[in-house]
N, C-alpha and C positions, 0 to 999 in steps of 0.2 A: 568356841564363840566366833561367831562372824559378825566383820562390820565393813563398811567399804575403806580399801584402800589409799590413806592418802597420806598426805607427807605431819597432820598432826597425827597420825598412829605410828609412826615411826618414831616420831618424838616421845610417844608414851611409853614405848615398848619398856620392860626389864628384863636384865640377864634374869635366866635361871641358875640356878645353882648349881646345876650339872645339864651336860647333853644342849637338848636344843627344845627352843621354845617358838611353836608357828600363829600368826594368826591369819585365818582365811579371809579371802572377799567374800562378800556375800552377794557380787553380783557375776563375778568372771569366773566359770566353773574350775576349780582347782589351782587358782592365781591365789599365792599366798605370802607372805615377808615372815622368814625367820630370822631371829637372833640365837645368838650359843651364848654359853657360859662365860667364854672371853669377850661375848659385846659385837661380834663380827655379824651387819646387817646383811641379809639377802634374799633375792626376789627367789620364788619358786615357785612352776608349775606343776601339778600333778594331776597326770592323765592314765587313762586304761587303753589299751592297742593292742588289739591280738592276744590277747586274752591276757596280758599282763601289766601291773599295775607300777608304772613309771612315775619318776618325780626328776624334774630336770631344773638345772640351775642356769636362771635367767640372766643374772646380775648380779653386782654388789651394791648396795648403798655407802656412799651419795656419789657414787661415778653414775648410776642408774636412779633418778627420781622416781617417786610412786607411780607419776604422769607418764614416764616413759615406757617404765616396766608393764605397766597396765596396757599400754600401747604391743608392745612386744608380745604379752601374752595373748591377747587376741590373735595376732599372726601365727602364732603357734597353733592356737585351737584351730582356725582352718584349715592350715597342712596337714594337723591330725586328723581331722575329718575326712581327708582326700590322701591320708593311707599312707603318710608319710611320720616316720618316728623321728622326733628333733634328736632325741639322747643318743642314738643309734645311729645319727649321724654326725654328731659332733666324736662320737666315736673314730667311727671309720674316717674322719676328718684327721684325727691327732693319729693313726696308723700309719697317713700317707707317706711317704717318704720325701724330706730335705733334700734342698739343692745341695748342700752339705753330704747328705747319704749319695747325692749322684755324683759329686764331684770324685767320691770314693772311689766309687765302683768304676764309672770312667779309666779312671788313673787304671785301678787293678786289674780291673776288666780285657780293658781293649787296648788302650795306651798300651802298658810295660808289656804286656806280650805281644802285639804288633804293630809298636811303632821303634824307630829307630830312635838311639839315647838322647840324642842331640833333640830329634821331635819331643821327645817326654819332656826334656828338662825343661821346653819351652810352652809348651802347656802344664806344666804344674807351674811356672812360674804365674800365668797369666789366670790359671785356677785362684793359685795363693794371695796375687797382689788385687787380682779384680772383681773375681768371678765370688769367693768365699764371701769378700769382708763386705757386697752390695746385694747380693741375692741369697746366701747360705741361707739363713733364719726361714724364708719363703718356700714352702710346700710344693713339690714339682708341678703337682696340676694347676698348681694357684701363679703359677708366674703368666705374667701376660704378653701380648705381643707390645703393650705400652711399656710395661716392663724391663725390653729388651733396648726398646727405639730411648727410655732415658738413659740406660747405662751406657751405649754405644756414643750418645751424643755428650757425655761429659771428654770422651775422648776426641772429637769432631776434628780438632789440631792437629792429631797424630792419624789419619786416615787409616793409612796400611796400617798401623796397633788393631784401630779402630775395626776393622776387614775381619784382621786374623782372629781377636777375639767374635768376632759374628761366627767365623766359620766354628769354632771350637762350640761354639752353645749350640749350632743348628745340628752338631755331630754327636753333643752331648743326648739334644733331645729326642735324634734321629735311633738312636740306643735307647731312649727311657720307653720309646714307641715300642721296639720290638721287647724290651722287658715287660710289656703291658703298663705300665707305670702310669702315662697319659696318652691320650687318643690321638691328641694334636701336636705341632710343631708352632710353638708362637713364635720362633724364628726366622718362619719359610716368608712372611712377604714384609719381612724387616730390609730394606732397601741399602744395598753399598755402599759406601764411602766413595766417588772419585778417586782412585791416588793412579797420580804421574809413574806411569812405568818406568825405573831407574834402572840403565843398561850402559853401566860405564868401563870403559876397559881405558887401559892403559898405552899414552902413544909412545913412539918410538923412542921420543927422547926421555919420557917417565921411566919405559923402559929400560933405560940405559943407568938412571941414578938408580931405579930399584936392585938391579944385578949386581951393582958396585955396590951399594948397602947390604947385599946380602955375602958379598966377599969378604967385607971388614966385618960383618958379624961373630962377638967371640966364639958363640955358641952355633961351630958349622952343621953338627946333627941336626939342628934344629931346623937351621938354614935350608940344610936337603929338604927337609916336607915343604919347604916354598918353593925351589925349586922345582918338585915334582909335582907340584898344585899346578906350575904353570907350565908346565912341559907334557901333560897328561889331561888338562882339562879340567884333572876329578873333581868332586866335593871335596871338605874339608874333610869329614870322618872319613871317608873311603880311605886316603891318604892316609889321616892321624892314625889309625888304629890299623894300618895292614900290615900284614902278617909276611915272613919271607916265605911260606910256603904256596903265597899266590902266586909266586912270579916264577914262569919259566924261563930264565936270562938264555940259553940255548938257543930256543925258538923266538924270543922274543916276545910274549904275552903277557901280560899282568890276566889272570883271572882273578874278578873279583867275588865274593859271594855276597850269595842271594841275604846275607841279613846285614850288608855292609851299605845295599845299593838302596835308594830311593824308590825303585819300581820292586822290588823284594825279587830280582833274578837274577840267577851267576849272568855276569859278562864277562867277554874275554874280548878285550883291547890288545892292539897291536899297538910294543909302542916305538917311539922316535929312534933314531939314533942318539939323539942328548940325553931323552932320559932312560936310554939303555947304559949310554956310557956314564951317568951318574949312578943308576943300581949297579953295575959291574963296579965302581969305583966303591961304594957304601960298603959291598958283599964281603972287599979285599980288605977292608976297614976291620968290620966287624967278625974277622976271620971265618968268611964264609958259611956261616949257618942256613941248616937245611929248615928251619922251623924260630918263629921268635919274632918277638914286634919289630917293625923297621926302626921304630923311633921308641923305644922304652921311655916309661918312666920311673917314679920313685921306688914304687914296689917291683921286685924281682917278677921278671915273666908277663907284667903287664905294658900294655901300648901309655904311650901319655893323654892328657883327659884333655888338655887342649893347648894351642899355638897362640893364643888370641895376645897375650902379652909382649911373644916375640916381636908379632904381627905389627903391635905397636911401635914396639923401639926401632926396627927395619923402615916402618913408612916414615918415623920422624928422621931417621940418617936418612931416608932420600929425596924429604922436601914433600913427601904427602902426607903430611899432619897439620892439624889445626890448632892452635892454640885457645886456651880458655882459662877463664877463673874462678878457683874456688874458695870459700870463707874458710883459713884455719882458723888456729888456737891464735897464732900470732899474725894475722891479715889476712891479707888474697894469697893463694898460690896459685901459682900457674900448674898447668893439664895441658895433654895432646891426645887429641881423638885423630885417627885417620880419616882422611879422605875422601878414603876409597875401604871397600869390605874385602876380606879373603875370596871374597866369591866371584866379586871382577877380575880375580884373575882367570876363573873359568870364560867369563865373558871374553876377556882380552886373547887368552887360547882360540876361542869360535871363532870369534872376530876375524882375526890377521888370518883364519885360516878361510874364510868365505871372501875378505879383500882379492885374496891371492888367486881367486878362481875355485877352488873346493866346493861341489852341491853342496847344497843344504843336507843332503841324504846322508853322505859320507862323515858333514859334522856331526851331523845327529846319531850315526853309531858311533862314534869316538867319545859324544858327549854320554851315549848310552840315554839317549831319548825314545823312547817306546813308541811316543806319539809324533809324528811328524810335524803337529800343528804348533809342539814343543821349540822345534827348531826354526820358526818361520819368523822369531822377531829379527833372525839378521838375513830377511830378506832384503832389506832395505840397503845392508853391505853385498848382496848379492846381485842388487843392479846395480850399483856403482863397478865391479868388476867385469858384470858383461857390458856396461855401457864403454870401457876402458877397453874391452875384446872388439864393440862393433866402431870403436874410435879408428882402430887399426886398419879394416878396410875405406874407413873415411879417407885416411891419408892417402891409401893406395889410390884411391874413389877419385882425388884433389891431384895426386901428381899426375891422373892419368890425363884431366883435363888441362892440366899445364902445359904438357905435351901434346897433344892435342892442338892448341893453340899457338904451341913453337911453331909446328907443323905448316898450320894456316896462314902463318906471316912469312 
């Protein structure tokens, strides 16, 4: 039986007894409202396409009125007319693959086999805390470039957060591209954050509390990977996790390897006299071993996973920590964040060493910079030390005139 659809044939309708019970319009070809045995309303179209015969589910009632489904169903008839299957794409619709399935593959993909531990940990973290719990549920072709520009702007405060999360999704989706996954990047003209390039090293007399905090330190093993942060330049993993068989104390080289370094290639650094006379002093320590982490941790045979604690107690003994407050059980407690990062101590290494007159070139293989554009923020210490070189013929410049002038009187 047909009759036209509207909201009092919904009200008449009755469960059947079993299965399912439709009735048709009788003006919208194949627009129909069933009920089932348990009472569940819903709109349904049913159409022929390609020589077979479809019925797709429009809606439910009463999230969908008769007025609207009827409305819907028409839209439907057109696309079917112009060769397009709605069921068959609501199909391939629910196939697509989650930002959830991409955050996956990412990780397993590309991440843990070429990136370095320290990089992973910091992209699952910003996978886990930002990326899963605002976009996961969302269909990789269905995210949008507005999509990108709201998540980005809840972090607006945090800029550089704000950055590195952009870079991680334009990288995620730069990969969904070559997996065919989606055609586009809705990343590519999501606009920057501004952040204040932060280039802080340590002066002379910071210098001076840091070293004497790292003398009183109980724990001197520890000590030495600060030490040789700042006597070497390196990254923090380079140092945490090297190994005695990089270093040829003889010659004088630290090689490090290609899965240790930032650019993924062996370097061999020449290094100082201090911090040759610190590995020669560790080597006599440690009774000389040909093989074995410089700084072990808890497990037999492995390096430690990280400094970042010491890191702490070291800058509050030497006056670069900050205090702050936190809500316990029983009040506020106080807290100490540093400063300053493990990393300006590579900066404070470049630093004093471009002061002092050293190219930019020289730093930049010490630093083990590939790119020389890498090395050019301490250009800026690099005129101050030629302007301190061309001061010197000024004076010559001044006493010549002086004399000069004795001369004439």
């Amino acid at each position: 039986m047909a009759e036209r659809i509207v909201q009092k044939t919904i009200a008449n309708l009755r469960r059947p007894k079993a299965g399912n019970q439709v009735c048709w319009d009788d003006e919208v070809a194949g627009f129909g409202v069933r009920i089932s045995h348990t009472g569940v309303i819903s709109f349904v179209l049913e159409y022929r396409i390609h020589g077979r015969k479809r019925r797709f589910n429009i809606g439910r009632h009463p999230e969908l009125s008769a007025t609207a489904a009827r409305d819907r169903a028409l839209k439907l008839r057109v696309r079917i007319l112009d060769g397009h299957d709605p069921l068959e794409e609501r199909e391939q619709d629910r196939s697509e693959p989650t930002m959830l399935e991409l955050c996956d593959d990412y990780l397993e993909r590309h991440a843990l086999p070429h990136k370095r531990p320290s990089s992973v940990r910091n992209d699952r973290q910003m996978i886990d805390n930002i990326i899963r719990p605002r976009l996961g549920s969302l269909r990789v072709v269905a995210v949008s470039q507005r999509d990108i520009e709201s998540l980005l702007t809840a972090f607006k405060a945090t800029p550089y957060r704000a950055n590195r999360v952009r870079s991680l999704l334009s990288k995620m989706f730069s990969l969904a591209r070559e997996w065919k996954w989606v055609t586009g990047n809705p990343v590519r003209d999501v606009k920057k954050f501004h952040e204040d390039r932060r280039e802080a090293w340590l002066s002379v007399e910071q210098l001076q509390r840091f070293t004497q905090a790292l003398d009183g330190y109980p724990d001197q093993g520890t000590a030495n990977a600060l030490r040789l942060l700042l006597l070497t330049g390196s990254r923090e993993m380079e140092v945490v996790k090297s190994d005695w068989s990089e270093f040829d104390l003889p010659r004088g080289v630290w090689t490090k390897p290609s899965h240790s370094t930032k650019e993924r290639k062996i370097e061999h650094i020449p290094l100082s006299a201090g911090a040759l006379g610190l590995l020669r002093q560790m080597n006599v320590d440690a009774g000389k071993p040909k093989s074995g982490p410089l700084f072990p941790g808890r497990k037999n045979g492995c390096s430690r996973v990280t400094i970042r604690r010491p890191w702490e107690q070291v800058c509050r003994a030497a006056g670069l920590a900050e205090s702050y407050q936190v809500k316990g059980k029983r009040g506020m407690i106080e807290r100490w964040r540093p400063a300053v990062r493990i990393h300006d101590l590579r900066h404070t290494f470049a630093s004093y060493l471009v002061s002092k007159g050293q190219s930019l070139h020289i730093v930049g293989r010490l630093l083990g910079h590939v790119r020389s554009e890498t090395t050019q923020r301490y250009s800026h210490i690099q005129d101050e030390a030629l302007r301190d070189a061309a001061d010197v013929f000024s004076g010559i410049f001044e006493a010549a005139r002086s004399g000069e002038r004795k001369q004439t009187t």
